[in-house]
C-alpha positions as CSV (number, residue, x, y, z in Angstrom):
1,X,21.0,-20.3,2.8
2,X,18.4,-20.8,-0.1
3,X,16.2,-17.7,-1.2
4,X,13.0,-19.3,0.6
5,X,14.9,-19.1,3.8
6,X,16.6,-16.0,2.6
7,X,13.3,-14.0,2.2
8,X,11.8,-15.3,5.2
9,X,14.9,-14.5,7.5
10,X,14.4,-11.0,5.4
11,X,10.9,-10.5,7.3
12,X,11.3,-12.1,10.5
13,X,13.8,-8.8,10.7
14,X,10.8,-6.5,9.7
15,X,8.4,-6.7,12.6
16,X,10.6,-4.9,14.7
17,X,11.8,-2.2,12.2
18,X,8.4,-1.4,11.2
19,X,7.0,-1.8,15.3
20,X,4.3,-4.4,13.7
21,X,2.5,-6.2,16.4
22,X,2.8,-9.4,14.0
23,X,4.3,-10.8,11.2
24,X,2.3,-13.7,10.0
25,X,4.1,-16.3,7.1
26,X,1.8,-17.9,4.7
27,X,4.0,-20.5,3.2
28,X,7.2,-19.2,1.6
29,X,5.9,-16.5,-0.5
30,X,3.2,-14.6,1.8
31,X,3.0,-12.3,4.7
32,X,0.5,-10.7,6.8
33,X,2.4,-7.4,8.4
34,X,-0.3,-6.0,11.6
35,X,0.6,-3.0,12.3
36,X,-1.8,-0.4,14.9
37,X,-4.6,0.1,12.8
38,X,-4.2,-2.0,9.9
39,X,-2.6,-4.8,7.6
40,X,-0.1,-4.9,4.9
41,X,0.0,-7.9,2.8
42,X,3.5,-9.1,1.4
43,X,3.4,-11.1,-1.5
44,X,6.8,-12.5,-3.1
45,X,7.1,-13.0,-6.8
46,X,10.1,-14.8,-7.6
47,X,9.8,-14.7,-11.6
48,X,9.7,-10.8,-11.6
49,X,12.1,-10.4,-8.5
50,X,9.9,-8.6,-6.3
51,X,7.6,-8.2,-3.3
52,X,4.2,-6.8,-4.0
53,X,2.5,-4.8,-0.8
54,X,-1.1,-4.7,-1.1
55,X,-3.6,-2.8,1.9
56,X,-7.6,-3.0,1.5
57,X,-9.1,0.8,1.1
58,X,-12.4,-0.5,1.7
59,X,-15.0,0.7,-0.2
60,X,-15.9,4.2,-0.8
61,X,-19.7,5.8,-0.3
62,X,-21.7,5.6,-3.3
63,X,-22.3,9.6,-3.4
64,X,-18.1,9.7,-3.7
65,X,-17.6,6.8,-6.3
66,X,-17.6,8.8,-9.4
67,X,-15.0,11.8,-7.8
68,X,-12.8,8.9,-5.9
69,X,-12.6,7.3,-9.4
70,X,-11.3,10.4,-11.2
71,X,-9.2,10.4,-8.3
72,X,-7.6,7.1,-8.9
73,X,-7.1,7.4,-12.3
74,X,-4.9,10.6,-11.9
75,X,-2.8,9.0,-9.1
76,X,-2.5,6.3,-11.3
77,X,-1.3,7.6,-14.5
78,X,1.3,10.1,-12.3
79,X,2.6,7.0,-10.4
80,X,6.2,7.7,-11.4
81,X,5.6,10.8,-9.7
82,X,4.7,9.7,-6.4
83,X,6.6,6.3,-6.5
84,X,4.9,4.3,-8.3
85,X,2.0,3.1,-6.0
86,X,-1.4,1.8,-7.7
87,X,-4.7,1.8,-6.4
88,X,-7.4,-0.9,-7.9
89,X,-11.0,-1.7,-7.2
90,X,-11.3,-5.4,-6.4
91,X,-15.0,-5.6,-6.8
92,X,-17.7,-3.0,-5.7
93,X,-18.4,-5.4,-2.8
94,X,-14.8,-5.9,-1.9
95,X,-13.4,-2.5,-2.5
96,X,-10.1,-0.6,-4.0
97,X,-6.7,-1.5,-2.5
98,X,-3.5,-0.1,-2.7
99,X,-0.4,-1.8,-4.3
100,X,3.4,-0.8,-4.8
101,X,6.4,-3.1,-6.0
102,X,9.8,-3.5,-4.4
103,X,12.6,-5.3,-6.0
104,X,14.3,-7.7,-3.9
105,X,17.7,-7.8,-5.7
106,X,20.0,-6.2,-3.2
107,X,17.1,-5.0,-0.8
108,X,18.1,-5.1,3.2
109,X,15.7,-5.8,5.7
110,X,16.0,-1.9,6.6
111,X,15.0,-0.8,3.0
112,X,12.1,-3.5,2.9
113,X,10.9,-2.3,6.4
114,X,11.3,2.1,5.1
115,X,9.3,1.0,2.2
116,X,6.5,-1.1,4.2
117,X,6.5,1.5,6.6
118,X,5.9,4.7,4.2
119,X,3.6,2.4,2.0
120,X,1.1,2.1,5.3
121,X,1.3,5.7,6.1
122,X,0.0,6.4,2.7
123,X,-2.5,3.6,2.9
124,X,-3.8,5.0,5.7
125,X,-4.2,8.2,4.4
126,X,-6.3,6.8,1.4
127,X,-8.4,4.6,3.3
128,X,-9.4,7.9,5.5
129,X,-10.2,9.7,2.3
130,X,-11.8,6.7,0.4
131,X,-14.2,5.5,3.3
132,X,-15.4,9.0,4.3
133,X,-18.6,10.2,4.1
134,X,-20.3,12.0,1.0
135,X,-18.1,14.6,0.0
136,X,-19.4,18.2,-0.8
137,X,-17.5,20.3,-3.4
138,X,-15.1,22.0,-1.0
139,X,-14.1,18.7,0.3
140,X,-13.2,17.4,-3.0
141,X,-11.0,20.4,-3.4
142,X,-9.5,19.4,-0.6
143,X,-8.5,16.1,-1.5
144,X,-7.7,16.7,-4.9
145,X,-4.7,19.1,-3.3
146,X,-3.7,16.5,-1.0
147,X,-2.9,14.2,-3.9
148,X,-1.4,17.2,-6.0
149,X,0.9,17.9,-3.1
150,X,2.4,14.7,-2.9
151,X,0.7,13.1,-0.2
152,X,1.1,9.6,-1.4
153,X,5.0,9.3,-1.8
154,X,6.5,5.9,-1.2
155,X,9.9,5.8,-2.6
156,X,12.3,8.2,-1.1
């Protein structure tokens, strides 16, 4: 078996692991996982060994931008802490989305499908907190402990 077939063999198994209503291939290097209530993309990048999950955010109130922003960059420079997710900003008309690397050397479709799995949880969670409405000051409090407490940990 070549690594094309390989990796696709790899996530045929994960629709089932991860209950996704759809697994959608995109060549030899792209996925589409449809979970409930949302979509994580799999990209594969053979050069660097890895698979690179992506989820839109959307795009976060105006009145929020400036505190989601701090936000970002703190999860983003403690990313060893919390697994090593990333959250960029496409374009303000696009929105942020939320990324995280696995390597594929040695990965089983379980592994793959624990890591998907955890990574949507957390992009849910993000996507709730970035597309809410205007935040008042207690609110920010609020989210600011949810991050310090962990809530955005992929890697087990």
């Amino acid at each position: 078996m070549d690594k094309n077939e390989h990796l696709n063999c790899l996530m045929a198994e994960i629709g089932p692991i991860v209950d996704a209503e759809s697994v959608i291939s995109f060549g030899n290097d792209r996925w589409a996982v449809h979970m409930e209530t949302g979509r994580v993309d799999v990209r594969h990048l053979d050069s660097q060994s890895k698979f690179v999950l992506e989820s839109s955010l959307g795009k976060p109130w105006l009145d929020n931008t400036a505190f989601l922003s701090e936000l970002v960059l703190t999860y983003n420079y403690l990313y060893e802490e919390h697994g090593g997710a990333r959250i960029a900003q496409i374009s303000p008309e696009i929105g942020w989305v939320l990324l995280f690397d696995v390597f594929t050397r040695g990965i089983t479709s379980n592994e793959l499908g624990e890591a998907i799995m955890r990574f949507y949880l957390v992009s849910l969670q993000w996507s709730a907190l970035i597309q809410v409405e205007p935040m008042d000051d207690k609110a920010c409090l609020e989210a600011k402990k949810a991050i310090d407490f962990g809530m955005s940990a992929i890697r087990p």
